[in-house]
C-alpha positions as CSV (number, residue, x, y, z in Angstrom):
1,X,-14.1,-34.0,-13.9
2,X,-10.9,-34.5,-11.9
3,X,-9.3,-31.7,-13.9
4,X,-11.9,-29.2,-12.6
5,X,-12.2,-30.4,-9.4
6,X,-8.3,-29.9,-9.2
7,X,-8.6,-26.4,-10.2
8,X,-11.1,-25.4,-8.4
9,X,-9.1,-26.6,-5.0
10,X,-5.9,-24.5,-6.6
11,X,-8.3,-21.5,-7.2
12,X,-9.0,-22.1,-3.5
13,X,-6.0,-22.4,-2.1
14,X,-4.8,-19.2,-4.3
15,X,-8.1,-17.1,-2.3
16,X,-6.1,-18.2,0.6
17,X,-2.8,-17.0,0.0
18,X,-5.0,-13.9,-1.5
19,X,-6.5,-12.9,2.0
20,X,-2.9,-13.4,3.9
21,X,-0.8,-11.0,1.1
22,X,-3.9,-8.5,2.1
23,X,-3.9,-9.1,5.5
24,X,0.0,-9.0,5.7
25,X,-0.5,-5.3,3.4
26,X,-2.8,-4.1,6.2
27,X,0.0,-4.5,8.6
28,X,2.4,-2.6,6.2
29,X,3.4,0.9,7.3
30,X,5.2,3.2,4.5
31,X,6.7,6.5,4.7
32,X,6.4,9.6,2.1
33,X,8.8,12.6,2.7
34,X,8.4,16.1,0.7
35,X,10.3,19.2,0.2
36,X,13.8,17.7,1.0
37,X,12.4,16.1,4.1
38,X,10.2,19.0,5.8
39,X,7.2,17.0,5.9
40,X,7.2,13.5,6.9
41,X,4.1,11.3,6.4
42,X,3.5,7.9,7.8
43,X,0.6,5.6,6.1
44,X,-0.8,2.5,6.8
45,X,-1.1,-0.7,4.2
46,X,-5.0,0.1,4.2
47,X,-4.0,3.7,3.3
48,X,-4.9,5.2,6.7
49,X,-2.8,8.3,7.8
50,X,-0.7,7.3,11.0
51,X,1.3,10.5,11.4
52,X,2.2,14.1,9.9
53,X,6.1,15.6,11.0
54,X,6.2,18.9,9.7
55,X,9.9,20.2,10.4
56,X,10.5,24.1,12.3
57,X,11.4,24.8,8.8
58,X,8.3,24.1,6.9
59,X,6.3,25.6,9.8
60,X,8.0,29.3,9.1
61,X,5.9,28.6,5.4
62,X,2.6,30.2,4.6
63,X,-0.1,27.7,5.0
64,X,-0.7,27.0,1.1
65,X,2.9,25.9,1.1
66,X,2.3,23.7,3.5
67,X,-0.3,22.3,2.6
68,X,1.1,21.4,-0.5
69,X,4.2,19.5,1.1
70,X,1.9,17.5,3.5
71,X,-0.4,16.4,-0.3
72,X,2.8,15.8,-1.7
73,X,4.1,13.8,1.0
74,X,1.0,12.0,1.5
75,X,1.0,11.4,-2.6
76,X,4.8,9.8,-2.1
77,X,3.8,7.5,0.5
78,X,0.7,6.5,-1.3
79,X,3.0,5.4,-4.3
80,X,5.4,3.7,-1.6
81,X,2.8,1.9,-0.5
82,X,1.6,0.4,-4.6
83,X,4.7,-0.2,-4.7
84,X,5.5,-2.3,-1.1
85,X,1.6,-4.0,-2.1
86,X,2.8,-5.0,-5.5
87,X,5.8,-6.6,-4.0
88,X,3.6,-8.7,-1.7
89,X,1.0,-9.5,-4.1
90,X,3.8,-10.7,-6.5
91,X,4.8,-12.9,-3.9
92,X,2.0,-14.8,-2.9
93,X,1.3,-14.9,-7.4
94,X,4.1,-15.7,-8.6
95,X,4.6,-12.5,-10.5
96,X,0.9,-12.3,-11.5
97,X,0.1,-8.8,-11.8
98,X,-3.3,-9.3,-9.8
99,X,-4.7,-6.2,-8.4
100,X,-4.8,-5.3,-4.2
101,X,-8.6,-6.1,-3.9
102,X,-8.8,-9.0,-6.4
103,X,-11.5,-11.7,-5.8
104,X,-12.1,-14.6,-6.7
105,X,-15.7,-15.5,-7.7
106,X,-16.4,-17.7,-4.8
C-alpha cells in the first residue's frame, strides 16, 4: 500500500507543477510576423489576440490581401506559441510530451 500511496502524492505533486507550467503559459506573449514583416501579430499564452501592426505598406493592399497577411500572421504566432508551451510543459515533465490542458483524474 505504501507504493500507491507514494504515487499517488508524486501524481499530486506532478498536478502542481501542471497548473504552474499553465499558469506560467498564460503569462506568455508570442509574436507572428507575415509578408516579410507587414503585419505584426501579438498573442497571448491563452491564445487571445493582444495586437495587430499592419505596416503603410500592407495598408496600400486590397483588403483580401490583407486579410490574408493578418491570418497568416496570426497562424505563425499561434505555432510560436505550441512551440514556447511545449518548451514549458517539457520543463515542468521532464520531456514528457503531455498535452497544454492535460489533467489528471483527480
Amino acid at each position: 500500500m505504501n507504493n500507491f500511496s507514494d504515487m499517488l502524492s508524486k501524481a499530486k505533486a506532478m498536478q502542481e507543477k501542471m497548473k504552474e507550467a499553465q499558469d506560467q503559459i498564460k503569462k506568455i506573449e508570442v509574436e507572428g510576423m507575415s509578408g516579410g514583416n507587414l503585419v505584426k501579430v501579438v498573442l497571448t499564452g491563452d491564445y487571445e489576440l493582444k495586437s495587430i501592426e499592419i505596416s503603410e505598406e500592407a495598408r496600400k493592399e486590397k483588403q483580401d490581401i490583407i486579410n490574408d497577411l493578418i491570418i497568416a500572421a496570426y497562424n505563425n504566432a499561434k505555432e510560436n506559441l505550441k512551440k514556447k508551451s511545449a518548451e514549458e510543459l517539457s520543463k515542468v515533465t521532464g520531456g514528457l510530451n503531455l498535452p497544454f490542458d492535460f489533467k489528471l483524474p483527480f
